[in-house]
N, C-alpha and C positions, 0 to 999 in steps of 0.2 A: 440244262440244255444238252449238254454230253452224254448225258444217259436215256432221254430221247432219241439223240441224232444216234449214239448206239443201237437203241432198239430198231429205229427205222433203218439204217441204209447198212448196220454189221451186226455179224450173227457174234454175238462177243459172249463167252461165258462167267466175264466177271457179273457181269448184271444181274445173272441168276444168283452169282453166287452171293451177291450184296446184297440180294432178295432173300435169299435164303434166310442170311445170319439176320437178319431185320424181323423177319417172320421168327426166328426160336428167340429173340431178346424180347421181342414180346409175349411171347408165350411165355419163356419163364418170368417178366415180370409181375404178370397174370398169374403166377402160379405159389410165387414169394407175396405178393397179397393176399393169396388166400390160404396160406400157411401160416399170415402172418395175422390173420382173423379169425383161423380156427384156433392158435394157440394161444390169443387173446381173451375168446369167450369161454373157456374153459376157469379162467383166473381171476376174473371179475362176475359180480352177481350184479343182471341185468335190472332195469329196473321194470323190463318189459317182459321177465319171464312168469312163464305162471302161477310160480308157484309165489313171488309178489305181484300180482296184482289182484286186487280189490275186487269183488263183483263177479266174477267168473264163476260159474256151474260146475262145480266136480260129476265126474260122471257118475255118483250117487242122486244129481239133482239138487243138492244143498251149494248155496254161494259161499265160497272158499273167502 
């Protein structure tokens, strides 16, 4: 309710700046997940990559 009645009736520059830091903690959390997902699939063998799975077309045409 305070940060409301701030935006409404006071030009207050915390608000931005609680906006701010709110906007990069997400970003970087968004960023440490996908850091945290490329340096995972590096380390483990998928069981959905191509090169295991069953049935798939090599681009000779023959099923791998």
């Amino acid at each position: 309710m305070q940060v409301y009645n701030s935006l409404t009736f006071d030009i207050d520059p915390s608000v931005t700046a609680v906006s701010a830091i709110l906007i990069a903690v997400a970003i970087l959390a968004l960023a440490l997940v996908a850091l945290v997902r490329w340096l995972g699939s590096g380390r483990q063998n998928s069981c959905f990559s191509v090169e295991n799975t069953a049935g798939i077309a090599a681009p000779g045409g023959e099923a791998v």
